[in-house]
N, C-alpha and C positions, 0 to 999 in steps of 0.2 A: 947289431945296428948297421955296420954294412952291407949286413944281405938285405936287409931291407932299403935301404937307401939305393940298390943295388935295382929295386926291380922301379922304380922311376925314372923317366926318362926327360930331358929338358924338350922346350916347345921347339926349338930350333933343330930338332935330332928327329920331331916325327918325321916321318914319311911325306914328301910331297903330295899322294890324294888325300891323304887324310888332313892335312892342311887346306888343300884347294878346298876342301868339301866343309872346314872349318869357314876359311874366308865367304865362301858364299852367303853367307847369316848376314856378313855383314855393309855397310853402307858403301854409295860407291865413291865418298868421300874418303872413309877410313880405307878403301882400297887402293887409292891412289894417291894420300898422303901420308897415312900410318903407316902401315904394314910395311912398305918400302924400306923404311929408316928403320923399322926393327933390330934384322940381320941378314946379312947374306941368303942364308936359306931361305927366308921369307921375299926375301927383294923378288930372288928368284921363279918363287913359287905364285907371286902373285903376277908373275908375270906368262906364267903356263894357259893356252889358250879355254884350259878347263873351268878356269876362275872366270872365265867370259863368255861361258852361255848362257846367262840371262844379263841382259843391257838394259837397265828403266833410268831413261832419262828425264821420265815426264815432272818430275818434278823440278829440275834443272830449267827447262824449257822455256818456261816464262819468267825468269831469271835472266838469260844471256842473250846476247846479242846475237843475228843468225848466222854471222861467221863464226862466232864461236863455237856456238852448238852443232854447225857444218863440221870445225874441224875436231871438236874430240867427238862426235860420235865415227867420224872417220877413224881415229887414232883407236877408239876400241873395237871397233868393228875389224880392225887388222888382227890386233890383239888376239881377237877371237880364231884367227886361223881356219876359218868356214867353219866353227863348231858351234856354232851360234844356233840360240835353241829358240830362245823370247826375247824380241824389241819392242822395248815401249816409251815413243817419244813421243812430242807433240810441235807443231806448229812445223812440219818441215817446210822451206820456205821455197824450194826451186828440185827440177826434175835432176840434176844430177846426184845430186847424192841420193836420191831414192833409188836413180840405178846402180849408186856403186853397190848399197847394200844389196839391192837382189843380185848383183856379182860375186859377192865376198861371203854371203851369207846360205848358202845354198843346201843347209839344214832345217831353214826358218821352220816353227811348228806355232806358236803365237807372233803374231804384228801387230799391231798398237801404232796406228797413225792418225790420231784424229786432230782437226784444226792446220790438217797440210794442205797446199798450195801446188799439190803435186794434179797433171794434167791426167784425160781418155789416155792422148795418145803415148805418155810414159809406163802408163800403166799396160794400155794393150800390148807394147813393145818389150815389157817384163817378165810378164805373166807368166811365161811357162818354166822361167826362174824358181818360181812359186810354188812350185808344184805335193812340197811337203807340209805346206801351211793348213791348219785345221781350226783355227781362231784368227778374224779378221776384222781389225776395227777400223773403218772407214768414217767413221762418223766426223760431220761438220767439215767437209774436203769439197767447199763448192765450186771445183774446176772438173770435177770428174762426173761421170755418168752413166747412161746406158753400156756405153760403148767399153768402158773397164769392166763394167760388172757383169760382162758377159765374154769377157776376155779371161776375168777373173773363173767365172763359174766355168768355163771351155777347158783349163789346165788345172786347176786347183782342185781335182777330185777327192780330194780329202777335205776339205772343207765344210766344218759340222755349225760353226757360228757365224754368223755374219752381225755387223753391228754397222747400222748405216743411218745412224739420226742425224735431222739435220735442224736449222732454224725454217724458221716458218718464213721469212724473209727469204733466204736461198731457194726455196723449194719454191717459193710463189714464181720466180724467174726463167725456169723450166722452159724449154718449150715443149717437150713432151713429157708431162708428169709422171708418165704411168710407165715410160720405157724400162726403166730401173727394175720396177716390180715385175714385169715380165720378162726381162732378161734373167730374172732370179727363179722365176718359178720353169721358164726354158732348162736351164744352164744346173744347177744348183739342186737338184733330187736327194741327197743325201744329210740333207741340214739339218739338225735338230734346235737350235738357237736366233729367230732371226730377229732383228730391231730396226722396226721401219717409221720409230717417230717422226712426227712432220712431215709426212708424206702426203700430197696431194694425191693420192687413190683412191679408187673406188669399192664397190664392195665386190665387186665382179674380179678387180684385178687381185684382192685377199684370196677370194675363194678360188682364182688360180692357182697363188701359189701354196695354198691350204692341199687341192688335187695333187700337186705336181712335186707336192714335199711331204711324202707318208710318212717319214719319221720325226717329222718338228714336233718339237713339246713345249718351247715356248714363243709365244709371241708376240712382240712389243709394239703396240701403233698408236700408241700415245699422240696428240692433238693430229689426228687423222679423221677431221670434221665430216667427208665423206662415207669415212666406214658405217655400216650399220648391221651388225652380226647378231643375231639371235641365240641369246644363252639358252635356250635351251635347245635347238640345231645342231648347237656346237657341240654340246654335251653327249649327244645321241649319237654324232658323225664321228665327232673325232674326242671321245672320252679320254683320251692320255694327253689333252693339248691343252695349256693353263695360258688365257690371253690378256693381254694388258693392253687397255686401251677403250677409247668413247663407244656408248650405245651396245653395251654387254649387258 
């Protein structure tokens, strides 16, 4: 009976990675109020930056108030000790704390920013921050434009998704509707994922970035009244490319 009792081990004696790698399953509520109070080794271990490469606050988001969401995503984003792998929040409300995290985070491989207030020129001034990102959600961010997304596509050579929908409303205020989409098919060769709902373009400015991006396989241009693609064009040119969106 002892040897067998002998070969279990209590939860507080495993190993810190095999813990971390436990914690990760779980919420980021139970991480920051349960586990703590557990026991020491646990207080400890949720406190190891390995427990904090993926950050999703988006549910959080539109719950708190913007100084709050300002200061704990700052408080995990330290946590994380630059080990930070995926951020996903929403509503960021002002350009510094988007540069803290491109400071602190300098592993980013998924970003998840959609419904932020973040500016071109924070973003062109980041960018090369960026440079390990390969999932990029921009979507619903109507202070930014050309001018990021070709800052974004200049340093961000790993870069396979891009996700940049917007309301039909922001996009209608534009002054130059189509610069986005050609800063993307400039900048951006390597994408295989791009989502350009509610974009005021053309069908000239698709069919750039359809030339200019040989490995895209999906395509999203959902209420893009403009587009007019011919399904069976598409099918003959570019047979590995699956597209969502009017007049297919």
């Amino acid at each position: 009976m002892e040897e067998e009792q002998s070969e279990f081990r209590h939860w507080d004696e495993l190993l810190p990675d095999v813990l971390g790698l436990i914690f990760t399953n779980l919420s980021l509520q139970e991480l920051l109020t349960i586990i703590p109070c557990v026991c020491k080794s646990w207080r400890k271990t949720v406190g190891d930056p390995h427990c904090w490469q993926d950050i999703d606050l988006d549910e959080w988001s539109c719950r708190w108030q913007p100084y709050q969401l300002d200061r704990m995503l700052r408080m995990l984003v330290r946590r994380s000790s630059g080990s930070l792998r995926r951020l996903h929040v929403s509503g960021l409300k002002n350009d510094s704390i988007f540069s803290f995290v491109t400071e602190n985070a300098g592993s980013l491989q998924v970003l998840r920013l959609p419904h932020s207030k973040i500016s071109d020129s924070i973003v062109e001034q980041t960018a090369p921050r960026l440079s390990t990102v390969t999932f990029l959600d921009l979507s619903y961010c109507p202070k930014i434009g050309a001018q990021a997304i070709e800052a974004i596509g200049k340093h961000c050579k790993l870069l396979v998704t891009l996700c940049r929908n917007m309301y039909s409303s922001d996009s209608a205020g534009k002054v130059e509707p189509e610069d986005e989409a050609n800063a993307i098919a400039a900048t951006m060769p390597r994408l295989k994922h791009l989502e350009l709902g509610f974009h005021l373009i053309s069908t000239e400015c698709v069919l750039n970035i359809l030339s200019s991006c040989p490995q895209l396989k999906h395509l999203v241009i959902d209420g893009c009244p403009q587009v007019k693609l011919d399904r069976k064009f598409l099918k003959e040119k570019y047979p590995k490319l699956k597209v969502v969106g009017p007049h297919l």
